[in-house]
C-alpha positions in Angstrom: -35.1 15.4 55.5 -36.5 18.0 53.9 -33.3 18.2 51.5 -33.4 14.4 50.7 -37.3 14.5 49.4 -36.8 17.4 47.5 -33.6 15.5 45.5 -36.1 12.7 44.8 -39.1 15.1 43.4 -36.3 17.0 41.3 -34.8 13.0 40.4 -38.3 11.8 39.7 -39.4 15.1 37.4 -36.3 14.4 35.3 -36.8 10.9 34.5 -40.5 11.5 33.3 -39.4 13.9 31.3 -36.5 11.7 29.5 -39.2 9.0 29.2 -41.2 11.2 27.7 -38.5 12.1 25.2 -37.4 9.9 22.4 -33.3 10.4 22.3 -31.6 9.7 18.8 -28.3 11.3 19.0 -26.2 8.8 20.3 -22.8 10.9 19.6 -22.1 14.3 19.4 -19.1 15.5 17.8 -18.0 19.3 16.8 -15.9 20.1 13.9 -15.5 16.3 12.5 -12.8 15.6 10.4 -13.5 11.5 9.7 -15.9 8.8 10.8 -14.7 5.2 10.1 -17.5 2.6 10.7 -16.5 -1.0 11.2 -19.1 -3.6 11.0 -18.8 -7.4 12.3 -21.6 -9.8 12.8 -22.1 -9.1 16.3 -22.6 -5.4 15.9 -20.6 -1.8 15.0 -18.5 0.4 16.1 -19.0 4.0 14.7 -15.1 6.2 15.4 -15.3 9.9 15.1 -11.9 12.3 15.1 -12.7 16.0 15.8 -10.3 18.9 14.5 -10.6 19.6 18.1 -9.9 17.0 19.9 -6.2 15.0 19.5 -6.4 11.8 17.9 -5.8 10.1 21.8 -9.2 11.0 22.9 -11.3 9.9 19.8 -15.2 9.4 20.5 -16.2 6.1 19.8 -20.2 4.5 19.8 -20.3 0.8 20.3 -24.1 -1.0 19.2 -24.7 -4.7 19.1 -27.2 -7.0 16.9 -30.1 -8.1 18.1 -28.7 -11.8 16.7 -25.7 -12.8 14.8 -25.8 -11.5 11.1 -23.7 -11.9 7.8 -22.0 -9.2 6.5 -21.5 -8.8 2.7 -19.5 -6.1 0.7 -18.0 -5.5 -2.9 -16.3 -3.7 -4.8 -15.5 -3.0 -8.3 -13.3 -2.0 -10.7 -11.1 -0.4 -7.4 -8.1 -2.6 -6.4 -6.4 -0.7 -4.3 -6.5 3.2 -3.2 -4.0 5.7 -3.1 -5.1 7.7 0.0 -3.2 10.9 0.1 -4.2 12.4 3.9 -3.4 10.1 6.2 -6.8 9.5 8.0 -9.1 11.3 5.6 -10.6 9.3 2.3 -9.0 10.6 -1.2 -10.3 11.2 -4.6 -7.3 9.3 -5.7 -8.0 5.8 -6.8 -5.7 2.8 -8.4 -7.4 0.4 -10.4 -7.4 -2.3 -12.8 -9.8 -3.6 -15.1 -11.0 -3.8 -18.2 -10.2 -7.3 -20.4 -12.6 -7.4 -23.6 -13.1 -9.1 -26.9 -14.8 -7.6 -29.8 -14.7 -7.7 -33.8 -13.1 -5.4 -35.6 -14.1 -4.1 -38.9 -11.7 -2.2 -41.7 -13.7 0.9 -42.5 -12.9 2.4 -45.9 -11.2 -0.8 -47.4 -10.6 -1.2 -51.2 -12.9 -2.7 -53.4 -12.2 -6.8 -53.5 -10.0 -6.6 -49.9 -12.5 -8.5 -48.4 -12.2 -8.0 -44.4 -14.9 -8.9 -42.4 -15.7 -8.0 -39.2 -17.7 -11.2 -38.0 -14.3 -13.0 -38.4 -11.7 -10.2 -37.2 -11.2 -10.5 -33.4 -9.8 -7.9 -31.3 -8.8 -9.1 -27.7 -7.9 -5.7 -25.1 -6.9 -4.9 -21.6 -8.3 -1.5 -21.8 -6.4 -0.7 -18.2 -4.0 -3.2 -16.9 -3.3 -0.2 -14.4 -4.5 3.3 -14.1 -4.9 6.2 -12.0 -8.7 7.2 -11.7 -9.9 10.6 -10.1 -13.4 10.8 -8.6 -14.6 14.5 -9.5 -16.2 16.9 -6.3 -19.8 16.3 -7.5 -18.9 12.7 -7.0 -21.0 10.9 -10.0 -18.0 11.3 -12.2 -14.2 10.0 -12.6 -12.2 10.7 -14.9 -8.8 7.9 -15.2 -5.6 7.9 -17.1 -4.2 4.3 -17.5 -2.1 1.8 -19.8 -3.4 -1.0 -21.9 -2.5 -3.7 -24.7 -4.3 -4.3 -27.6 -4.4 -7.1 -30.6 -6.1 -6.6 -33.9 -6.7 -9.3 -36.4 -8.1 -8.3 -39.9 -8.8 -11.4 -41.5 -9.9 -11.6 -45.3 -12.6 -14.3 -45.7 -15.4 -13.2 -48.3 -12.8 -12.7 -51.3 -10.0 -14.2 -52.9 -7.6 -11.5 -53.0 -4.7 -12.2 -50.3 -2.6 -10.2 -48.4 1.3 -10.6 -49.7 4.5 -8.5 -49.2 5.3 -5.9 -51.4 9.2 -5.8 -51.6 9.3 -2.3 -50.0 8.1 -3.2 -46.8 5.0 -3.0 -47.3 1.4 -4.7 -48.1 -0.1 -5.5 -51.5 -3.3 -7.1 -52.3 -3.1 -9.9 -55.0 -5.4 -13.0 -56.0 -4.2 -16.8 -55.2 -1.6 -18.5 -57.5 -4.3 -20.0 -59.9 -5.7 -23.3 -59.2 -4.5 -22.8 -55.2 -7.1 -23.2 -52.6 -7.1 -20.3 -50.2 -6.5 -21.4 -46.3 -6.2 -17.5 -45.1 -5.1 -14.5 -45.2 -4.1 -11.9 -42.1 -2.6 -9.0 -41.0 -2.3 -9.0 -37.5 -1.7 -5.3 -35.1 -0.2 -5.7 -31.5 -0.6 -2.3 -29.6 0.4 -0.6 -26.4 -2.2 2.5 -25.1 -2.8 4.9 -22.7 -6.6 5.4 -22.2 -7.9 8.8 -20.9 -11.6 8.1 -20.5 -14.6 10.3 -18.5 -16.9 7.9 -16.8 -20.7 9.4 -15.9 -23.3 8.3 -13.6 -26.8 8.7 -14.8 -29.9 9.0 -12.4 -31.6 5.8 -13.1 -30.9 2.1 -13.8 -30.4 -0.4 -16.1 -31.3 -4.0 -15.4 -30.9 -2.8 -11.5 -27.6 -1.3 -11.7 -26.8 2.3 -12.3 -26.8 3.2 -15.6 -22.7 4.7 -16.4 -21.6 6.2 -19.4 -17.9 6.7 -20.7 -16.3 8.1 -23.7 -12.5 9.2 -24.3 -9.5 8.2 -25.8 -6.4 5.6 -26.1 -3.4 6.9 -27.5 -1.3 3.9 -29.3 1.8 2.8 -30.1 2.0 0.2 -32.5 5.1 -1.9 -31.1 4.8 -5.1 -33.8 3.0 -5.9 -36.7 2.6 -9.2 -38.7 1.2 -10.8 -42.1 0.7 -14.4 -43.0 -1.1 -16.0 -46.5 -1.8 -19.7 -45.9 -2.9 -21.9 -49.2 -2.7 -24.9 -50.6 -1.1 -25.4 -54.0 -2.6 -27.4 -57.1 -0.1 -29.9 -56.4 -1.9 -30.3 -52.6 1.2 -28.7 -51.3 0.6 -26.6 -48.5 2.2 -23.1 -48.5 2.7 -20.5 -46.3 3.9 -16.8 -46.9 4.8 -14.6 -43.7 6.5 -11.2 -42.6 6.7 -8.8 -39.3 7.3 -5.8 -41.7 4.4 -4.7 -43.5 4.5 -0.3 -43.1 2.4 -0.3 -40.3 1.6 3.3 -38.7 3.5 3.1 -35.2 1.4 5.8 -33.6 -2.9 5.8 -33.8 -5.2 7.6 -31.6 -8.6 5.8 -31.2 -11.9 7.2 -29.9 -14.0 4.9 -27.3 -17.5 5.0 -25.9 -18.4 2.6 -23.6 -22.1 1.9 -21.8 -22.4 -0.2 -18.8 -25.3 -2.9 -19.2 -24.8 -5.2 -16.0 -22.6 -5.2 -13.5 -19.2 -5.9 -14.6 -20.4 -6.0 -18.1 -19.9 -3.2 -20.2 -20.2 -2.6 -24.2 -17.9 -0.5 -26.5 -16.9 0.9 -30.1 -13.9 2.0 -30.5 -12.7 4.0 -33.6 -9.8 5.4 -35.2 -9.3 7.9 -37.5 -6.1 7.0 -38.4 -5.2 4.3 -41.6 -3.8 1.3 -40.3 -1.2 1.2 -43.4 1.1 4.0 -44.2 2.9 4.9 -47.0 2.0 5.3 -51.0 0.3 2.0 -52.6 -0.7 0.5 -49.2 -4.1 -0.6 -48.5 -6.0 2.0 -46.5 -8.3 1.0 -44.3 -9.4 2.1 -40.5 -10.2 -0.1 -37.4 -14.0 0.1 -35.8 -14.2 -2.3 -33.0 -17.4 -3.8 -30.9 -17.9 -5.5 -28.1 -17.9 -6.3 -24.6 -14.9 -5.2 -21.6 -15.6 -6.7 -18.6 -15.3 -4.8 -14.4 -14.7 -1.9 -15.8 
């Protein structure tokens, strides 16, 4: 008897003293090597794996909602990840983004060319795919990727033309006299590989974080185009064309871009290099603005 009453004071003593207590560890694990927490709306469940444990006897927490909830999530700019420890999350990402229109200007033009930039589009897919790699301190990636571009310089403040040269290149020249100008274009179609840094900065913009990102696309120039549309003093219309004006087939360009909402970014993108090579062509190099979009 004696035995049984002194379980009950030892029982009693312990409850009071776990009432007294407010517990919040609700799993322990030692050495954890992932946690993997999957969220319905009816509750969680939290999964742990220890380095010493085998992956048979993982430690798993089960909690409900108080009521049924709804669960949202996104995510940008990632389509898919390239884990590259099974179980364990990667630095590794695959992604695709980056579609964008601008206006491109031709910096350093000749006098008379007349290109201007509130009527020359560009149209991009900065990364139709790319590998990007989240650095250890985590507020930076850094991604190598492939892209198209299309440039249109487009003379509309002048009435000097483009026209073939006869050498396979690009000469400027006014209008047959008396013709009425419909036109005139040279048109760049390009194929890139963006390498581009991407920073986090410690505050917000418009209620998303504030990113930063500068780099550069390396270009090939795979086709090239002019057309001169007019119409004659007769009221004939005429049309002059060619794919083979001496463009450069490979540019590098230089790109900064600054993330002011979500999935809306601005850039200007530059290059150094003329558009036109060879003696007597036009020289002239691209500056770009505008927006790209999820990247």
């Amino acid at each position: 008897m004696k035995q049984i009453l002194l379980a009950m004071i030892i029982s009693g003593a312990a409850h009071a003293v776990v009432a007294q207590e407010k517990v919040d560890t609700v799993l322990y694990v030692e050495n954890p090597a992932s946690a993997v927490i999957t969220e319905n709306p009816g509750g969680f469940d939290v999964t742990v794996v220890s380095d010493t444990m085998p992956d048979a006897n993982r430690m798993v927490y089960t909690d409900k909602f108080d009521k049924p909830v709804t669960v949202k999530a996104k995510k940008w700019r990632s389509a898919l990840t390239l884990p590259l420890d099974k179980g364990r999350s990667s630095n590794w990402d695959l992604t695709v983004g980056g579609p964008g229109i601008g206006w491109v200007n031709a910096c350093g033009q000749p006098e008379g060319m007349g290109v201007e930039m509130g009527k020359s589009l560009e149209i991009s897919w900065l990364n139709m795919i790319a590998v990007k790699y989240r650095m250890p301190w985590k507020s930076s990636h850094l991604s190598i990727g492939f892209g198209l571009d299309w440039r249109n310089y487009r003379i509309s403040i002048s009435d000097a033309r483009f026209l073939p040269s006869g050498d396979g290149g690009v000469a400027l020249a006014p209008y047959p006299e008396g013709a009425t100008a419909k036109g005139s274009r040279l048109k760049v179609f390009s194929m890139g590989i963006p390498v581009i840094w991407q920073q986090n900065l410690p505050f917000k913009l418009f209620g998303y974080k504030f990113l930063v990102g500068a780099g550069a696309v390396f270009n090939y120039n795979s086709h090239a185009s002019l057309k001169t549309k007019w119409v004659t003093v007769d009221g004939d219309r005429a049309e002059q064309k060619t794919n083979h004006i001496g463009h450069r087939r490979f540019t590098v360009d230089f790109i900064g871009l600054v993330r002011i909402w979500s999935g809306v970014n601005l850039y200007v993108r530059y290059s150094p290099n003329s558009v036109l090579r060879g003696a007597g062509q036009p020289k002239f190099n691209p500056l770009s603005s505008g927006i790209i979009l999820y990247y």
